[in-house]
Every structure is written in structure tokens, then in C-alpha cells.
C-alpha positions in Angstrom: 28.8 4.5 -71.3 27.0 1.8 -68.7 29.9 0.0 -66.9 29.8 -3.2 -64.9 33.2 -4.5 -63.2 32.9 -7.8 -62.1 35.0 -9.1 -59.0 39.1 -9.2 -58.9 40.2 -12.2 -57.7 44.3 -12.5 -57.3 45.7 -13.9 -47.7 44.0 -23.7 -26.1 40.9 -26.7 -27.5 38.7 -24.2 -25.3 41.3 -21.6 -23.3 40.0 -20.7 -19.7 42.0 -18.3 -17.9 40.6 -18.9 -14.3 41.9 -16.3 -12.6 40.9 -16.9 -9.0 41.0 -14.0 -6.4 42.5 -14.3 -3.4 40.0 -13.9 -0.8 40.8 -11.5 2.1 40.9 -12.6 5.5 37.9 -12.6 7.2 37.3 -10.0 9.6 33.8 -11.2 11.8 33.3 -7.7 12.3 32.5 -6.7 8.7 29.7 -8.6 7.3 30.3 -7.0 4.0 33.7 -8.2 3.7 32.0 -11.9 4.0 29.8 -11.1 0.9 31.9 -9.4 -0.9 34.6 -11.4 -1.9 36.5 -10.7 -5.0 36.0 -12.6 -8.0 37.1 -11.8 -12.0 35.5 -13.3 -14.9 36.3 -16.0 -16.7 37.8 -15.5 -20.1 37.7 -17.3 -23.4 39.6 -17.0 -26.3 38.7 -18.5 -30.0 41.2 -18.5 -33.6 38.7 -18.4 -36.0 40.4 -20.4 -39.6 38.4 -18.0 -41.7 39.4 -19.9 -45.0 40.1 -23.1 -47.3 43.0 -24.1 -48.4 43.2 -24.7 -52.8 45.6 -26.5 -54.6 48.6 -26.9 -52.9 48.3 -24.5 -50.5 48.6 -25.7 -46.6 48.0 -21.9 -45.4 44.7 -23.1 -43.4 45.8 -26.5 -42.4 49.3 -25.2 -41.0 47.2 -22.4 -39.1 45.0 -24.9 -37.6 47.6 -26.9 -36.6 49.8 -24.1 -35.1 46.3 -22.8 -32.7 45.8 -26.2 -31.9 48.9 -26.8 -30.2 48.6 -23.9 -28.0 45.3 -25.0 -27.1 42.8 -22.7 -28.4 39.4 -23.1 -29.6 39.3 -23.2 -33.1 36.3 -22.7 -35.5 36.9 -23.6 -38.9 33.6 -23.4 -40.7 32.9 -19.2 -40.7 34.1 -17.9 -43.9 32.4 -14.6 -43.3 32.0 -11.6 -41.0 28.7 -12.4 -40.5 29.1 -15.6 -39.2 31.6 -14.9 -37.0 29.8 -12.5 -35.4 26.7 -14.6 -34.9 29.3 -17.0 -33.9 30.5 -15.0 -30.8 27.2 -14.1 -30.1 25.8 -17.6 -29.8 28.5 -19.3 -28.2 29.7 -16.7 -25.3 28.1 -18.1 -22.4 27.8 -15.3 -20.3 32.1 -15.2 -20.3 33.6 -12.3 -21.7 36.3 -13.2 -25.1 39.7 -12.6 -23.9 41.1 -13.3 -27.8 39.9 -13.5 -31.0 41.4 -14.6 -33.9 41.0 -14.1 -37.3 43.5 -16.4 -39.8 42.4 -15.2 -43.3 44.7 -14.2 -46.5 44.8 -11.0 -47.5 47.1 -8.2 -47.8 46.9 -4.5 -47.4 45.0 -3.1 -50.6 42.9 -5.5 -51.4 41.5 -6.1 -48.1 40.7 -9.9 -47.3 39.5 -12.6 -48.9 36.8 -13.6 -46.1 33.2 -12.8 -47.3 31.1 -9.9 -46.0 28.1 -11.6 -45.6 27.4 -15.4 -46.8 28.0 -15.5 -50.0 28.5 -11.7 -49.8 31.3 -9.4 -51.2 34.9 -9.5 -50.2 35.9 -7.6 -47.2 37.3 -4.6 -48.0 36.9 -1.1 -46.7 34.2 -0.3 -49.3 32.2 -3.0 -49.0 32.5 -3.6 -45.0 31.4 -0.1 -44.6 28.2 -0.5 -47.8 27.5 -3.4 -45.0 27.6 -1.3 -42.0 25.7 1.3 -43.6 22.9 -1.1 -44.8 22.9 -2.6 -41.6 23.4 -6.2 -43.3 25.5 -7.5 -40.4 24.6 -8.4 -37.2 25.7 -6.6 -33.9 27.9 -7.8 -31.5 26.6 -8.2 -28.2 28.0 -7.7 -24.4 30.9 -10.4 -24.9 33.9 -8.5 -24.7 35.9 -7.2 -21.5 37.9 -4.6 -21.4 41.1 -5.4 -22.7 39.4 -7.9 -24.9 41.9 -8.1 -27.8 41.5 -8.9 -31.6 44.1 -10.4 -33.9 44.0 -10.9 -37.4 46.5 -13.1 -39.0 46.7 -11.5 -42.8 49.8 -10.5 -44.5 50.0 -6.6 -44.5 46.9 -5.7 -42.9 48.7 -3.5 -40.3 49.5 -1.2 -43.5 45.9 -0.6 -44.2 45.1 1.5 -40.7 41.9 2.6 -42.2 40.5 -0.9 -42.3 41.8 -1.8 -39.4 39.7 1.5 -37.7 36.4 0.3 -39.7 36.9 -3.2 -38.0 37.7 -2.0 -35.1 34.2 -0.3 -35.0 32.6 -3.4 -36.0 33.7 -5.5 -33.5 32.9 -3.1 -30.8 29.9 -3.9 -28.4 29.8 -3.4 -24.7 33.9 -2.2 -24.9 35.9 -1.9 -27.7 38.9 -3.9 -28.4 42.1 -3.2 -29.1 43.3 -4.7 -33.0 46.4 -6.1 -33.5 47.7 -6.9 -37.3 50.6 -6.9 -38.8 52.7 -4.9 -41.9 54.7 -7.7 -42.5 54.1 -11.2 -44.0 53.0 -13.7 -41.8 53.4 -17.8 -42.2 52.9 -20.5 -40.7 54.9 -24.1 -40.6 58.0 -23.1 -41.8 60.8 -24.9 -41.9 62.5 -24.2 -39.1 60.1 -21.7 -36.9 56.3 -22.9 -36.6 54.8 -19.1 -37.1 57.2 -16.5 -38.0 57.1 -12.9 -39.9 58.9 -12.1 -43.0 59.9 -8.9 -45.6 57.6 -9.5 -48.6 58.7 -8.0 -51.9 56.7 -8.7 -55.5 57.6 -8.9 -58.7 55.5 -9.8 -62.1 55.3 -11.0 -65.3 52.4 -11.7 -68.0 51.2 -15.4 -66.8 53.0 -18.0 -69.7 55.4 -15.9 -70.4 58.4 -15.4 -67.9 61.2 -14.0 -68.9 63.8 -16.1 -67.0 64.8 -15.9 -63.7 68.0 -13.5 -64.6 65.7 -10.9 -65.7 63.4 -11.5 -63.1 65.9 -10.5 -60.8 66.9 -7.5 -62.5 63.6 -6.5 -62.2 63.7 -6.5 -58.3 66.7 -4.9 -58.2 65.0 -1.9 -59.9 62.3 -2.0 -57.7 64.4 -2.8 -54.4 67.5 -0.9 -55.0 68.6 -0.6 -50.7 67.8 -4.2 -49.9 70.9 -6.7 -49.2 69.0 -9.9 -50.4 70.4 -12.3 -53.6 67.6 -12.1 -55.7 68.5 -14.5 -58.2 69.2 -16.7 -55.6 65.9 -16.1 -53.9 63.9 -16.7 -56.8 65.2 -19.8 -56.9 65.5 -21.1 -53.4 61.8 -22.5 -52.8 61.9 -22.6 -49.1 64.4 -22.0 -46.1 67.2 -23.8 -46.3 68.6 -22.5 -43.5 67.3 -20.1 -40.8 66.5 -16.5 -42.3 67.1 -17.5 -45.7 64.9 -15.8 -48.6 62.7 -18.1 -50.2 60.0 -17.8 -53.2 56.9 -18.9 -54.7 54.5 -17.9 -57.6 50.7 -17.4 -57.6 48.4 -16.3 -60.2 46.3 -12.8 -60.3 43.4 -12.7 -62.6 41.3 -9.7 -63.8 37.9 -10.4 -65.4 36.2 -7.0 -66.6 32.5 -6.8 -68.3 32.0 -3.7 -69.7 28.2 -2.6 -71.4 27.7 -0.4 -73.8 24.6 1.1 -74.8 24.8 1.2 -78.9 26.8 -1.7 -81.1 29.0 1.4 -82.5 30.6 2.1 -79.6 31.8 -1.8 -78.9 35.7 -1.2 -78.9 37.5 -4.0 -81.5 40.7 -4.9 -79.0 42.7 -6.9 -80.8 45.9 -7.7 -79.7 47.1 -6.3 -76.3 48.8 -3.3 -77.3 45.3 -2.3 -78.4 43.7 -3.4 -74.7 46.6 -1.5 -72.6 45.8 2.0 -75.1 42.3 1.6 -74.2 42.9 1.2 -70.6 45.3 4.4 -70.9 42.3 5.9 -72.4 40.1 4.8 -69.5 40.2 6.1 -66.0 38.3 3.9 -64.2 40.4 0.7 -65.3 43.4 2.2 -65.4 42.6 3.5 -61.5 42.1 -0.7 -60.4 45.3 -1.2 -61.8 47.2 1.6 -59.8 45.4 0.4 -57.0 46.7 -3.0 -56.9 50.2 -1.6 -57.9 50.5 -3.9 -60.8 51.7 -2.2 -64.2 49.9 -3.2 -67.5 52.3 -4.5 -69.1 52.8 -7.3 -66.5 49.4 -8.4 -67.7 48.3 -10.8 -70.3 45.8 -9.4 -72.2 42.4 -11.1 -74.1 39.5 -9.4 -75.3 36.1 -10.2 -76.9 33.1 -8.8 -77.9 29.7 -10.2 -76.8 26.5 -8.1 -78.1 26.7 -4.7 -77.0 29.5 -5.7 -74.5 33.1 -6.1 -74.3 35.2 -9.0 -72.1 38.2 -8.1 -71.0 40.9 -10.6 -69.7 43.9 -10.1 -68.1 46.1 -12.7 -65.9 49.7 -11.8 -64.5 52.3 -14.0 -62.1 53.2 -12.4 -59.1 56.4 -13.8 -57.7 56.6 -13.1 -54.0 60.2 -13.4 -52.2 60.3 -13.4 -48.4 63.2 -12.4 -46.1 62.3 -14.4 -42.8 62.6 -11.5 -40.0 65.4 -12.4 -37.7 66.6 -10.9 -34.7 68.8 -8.2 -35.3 71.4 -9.2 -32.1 71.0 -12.8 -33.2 70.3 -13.5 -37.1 69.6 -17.1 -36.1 66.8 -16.5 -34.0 63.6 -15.2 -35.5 61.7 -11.9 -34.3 58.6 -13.0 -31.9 55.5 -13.1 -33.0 53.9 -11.6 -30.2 50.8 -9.1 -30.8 51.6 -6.5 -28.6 54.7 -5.8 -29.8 54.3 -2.1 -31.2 58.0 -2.9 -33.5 56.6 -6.0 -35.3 52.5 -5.2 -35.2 50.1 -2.6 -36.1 47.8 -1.8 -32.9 44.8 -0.2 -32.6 
């Protein structure tokens, strides 16, 4: 059987540190001291908005906002590795980059939603390694100092270490950065903290057909036995409204498979659903993309028809995502930092 999957689809201004040495005291007797006065680079840093917001989503726009008001230089028109390299490349002037960036939405198994190349394939450990492989992306060049440091701003990408190691690599030219992500969610504009960090936890249902918030909650309870949150309450509660408090909201994940087959005879006739989720069961592959993305079946609402010698399967589900604001723990009303280079709260590299 000839398969074909088609794509899953379910994320400062200009900062100059001058750093001017001190100049030693001039001694008249050393000539060289008179030449060779210290001096340290400057240093640049950039927050690249690697996205666009849809809907009602402000995910971008509240990014952009946050960078902006600590006075870094933002680009918001690269939506893909490949840009932002040639990005970096053109626009260096000879100073190394202190900080980049990245703000893109993502999460941990997926990977993220900016592009490979333009108009390229999702990045994702398969396809940024295919790239590096086929050489399709261009090379960094002698921009980066030595602690030159890279930040990506995606939920959960400090749980995927092995993409993190692959970009790592990427990104690395004269020195090699250190990467900073981290495991937890992260948001900007909140209510009552600008950019903060919060405990994500999912549940699902098949899209149009919830049933209820009461079993909703039952169904994290299942699934999150040891954590001290009001679910019920949290599914509810559609922002903070007070400091730490968990909050929800609902997004759609669609699956869109094309599957070929080479005689008319063996075109499966699915149906109903129960018929699609035996026939994934009976399938490896599919049943493998569903495991990866930690969604079961049944959480799916299922379509299928047949098209010549192929099959179309559809499949949407609602993910409802409650987040637990990460306070401190000696002060509940104060949240946890959202520094980089703390080891506790980010994933470094």
C-alpha cells in the first residue's frame, strides 16, 4: 500500500551594550601600553516575532509589545529559519549578537510552527535535520561572541532537549551559543504580570461535541490525580481573576490524512467512526501520529471518504488547555521570574 500523509496542523528599538574599557594609566615608558588600549565589542541583541496572530489570538501582538518596551530590536516579518538566518547575516554590521530571540508557538512534540524554509515544512526535528542534511539553509556567519545567547519563547520546548541540540547546531558559526527554552508554558500580557510562566495541563473532546464541563473535569482529574487545582472551576474561569489563579481556553486540532492505494479493491469503506478508529488500530503508522501527539482516538471526530483509488480521512478534536500561573513559592502573590538563565524555570543548553 502507497501512503501519503499530508501535514498536521493543531505555539531595546536597537539594544547597544557599549561597554567601554577603562583605559590604563599611561605609563610614557611603554609605548605599547599607548597602542594597546582595551576595547570590547559592541553587542546587539534582536526578538525575532516569528509568527501571525489568527482569529482572536493577540499571542504576536502582546509579544511585540512586551520586546518593545524593553527596547529591543524587533523583526516581525521572518516566519522561517531561513530568513532569520539570512536575516542575522545581512544585518550584523561587523557587531557580534548578544541575544536572539525567537517568539514562535509551539510546544514540545510537535516542534514549532515557524517554517523551515519559505514556504518550507514546519520545524520539527525531522524536517530541520532533512534541511541540514540537504543543505537547504543557509549558514550563519562570524556574528556571534562567545556567550552569545539564544532564546526561544515556545511553550514546552525546553522538554524537547533533542531539538533544542539540533538548533543549537544550527545556530552555531564562529562560537556556539548557549539555548535557553523553557518546559513550562509561557504568555504574554496577562492580566496582572506582562510575561509570566505557567503549569499547562490538556484535556479533549471530539470538536461539536463536549460533554459538559462537569465531565470535563472529571476527565482531568483522571489524568492529574496529585495536582491541588479546581478543575471545574478552571475550566470555567477564562482568565486570571486574581494573581496565580488557573484559567482556560479551547483551540481546535485538525488531522487531514490522504491515503493512496494502488487497486480500487483495496479502498477501505469507513463509514461511521467506530469503523475509522478499528482501521487506525489496524494501522501502525496512523495509530503511531496519534501516540505521538498524545491524543487518544476517541477524542477525535471522525469523517471519511473515498476519492478514486484513495481514501480521505478527517479527524478534528478540542483541546482544552488550563494554566496554573507559576508563583513564587515564599510569596504565592508574586510570579516566578522569567529570567533565561535560571536553570529551575528554563531548559539550557
Amino acid at each position: 500500500m502507497k501512503t501519503r500523509t499530508f501535514k498536521m496542523t493543531a505555539f531595546m528599538g536597537l539594544v547597544l551594550t557599549l561597554v567601554f574599557a577603562c583605559s590604563p594609566k599611561v605609563n610614557t615608558d611603554d609605548l605599547t601600553a599607548l597602542n594597546e588600549s582595551e576595547a570590547v565589542a559592541e553587542k546587539q541583541a534582536v526578538v525575532f516575532i516569528a509568527g501571525y496572530d489568527k482569529g482572536e489570538s493577540t499571542y504576536y501582538k502582546d509579544a511585540k509589545k512586551h520586546f518593545e518596551g524593553m527596547h529591543y530590536q524587533i523583526v516581525d516579518d521572518a516566519f522561517s529559519l531561513q530568513e532569520i538566518i539570512s536575516w542575522l547575516n545581512k544585518n550584523h554590521n561587523d557587531q557580534d549578537y548578544s541575544e536572539i530571540h525567537i517568539v514562535n508557538k509551539g510546544n514540545s512534540k510537535k516542534g514549532l510552527s515557524l517554517e523551515t524554509t519559505i514556504h518550507g515544512e514546519l520545524l520539527s526535528e525531522t524536517s530541520l535535520l532533512n534541511c541540514l542534511k540537504e543543505s537547504k539553509l543557509p549558514k550563519l556567519e562570524s556574528v556571534l561572541a562567545a556567550d552569545s545567547k539564544l532564546v526561544f519563547h515556545t511553550s514546552e520546548l525546553g522538554k524537547n532537549k533533542q531539538l533544542l541540540q539540533i538548533l543549537k547546531q544550527t545556530f552555531t558559526a564562529n562560537h556556539q551559543p548557549k539555548v535557553f527554552a523553557t518546559p513550562h508554558a509561557t504568555l504574554f500580557n496577562g492580566q496582572f504580570q506582562k510575561h509570566f510562566l505557567a503549569n499547562v495541563f490538556y484535556g479533549y473532546y471530539p470538536t461539536a461535541q463536549s460533554p459538559g464541563n462537569i465531565d470535563l473535569s472529571k476527565q482531568f482529574i483522571r489524568k492529574y490525580p496529585l495536582e491541588d487545582i479546581h478543575w471545574l472551576n478552571a475550566i470555567r474561569t477564562k482568565e486570571e481573576g486574581e494573581p496565580g489563579e488557573a484559567f482556560s481556553y479551547k483551540f481546535n486540532i485538525p488531522v487531514l490524512w490522504e491515503i493512496e492505494f494502488s487497486d480500487d479493491e483495496d479502498v477501505p469503506s469507513l463509514t461511521d467512526a467506530y469503523e475509522i478508529m478499528d482501521w487506525i488500530d489496524d494501522n501502525e503508522e496512523y495509530s503511531n501520529i496519534l501516540k505521538d501527539m498524545g491524543i487518544k482516538k476517541q477524542y477525535f471526530r471522525w469523517r471519511a471518504y473515498k476519492s478514486g483509488q484513495k481514501v480521505i480521512i478527517k479527524g478534528k478534536t478540542t483541546a482544552v488547555c488550563i494554566l496554573k500561573p507559576m508563583m513564587q513559592r515564599n510569596n504565592p502573590l508574586s510570579y516566578v521570574r522569567t529570567e533565561f538563565d535560571n536553570q529551575r524555570y528554563y531548559t539550557q543548553l
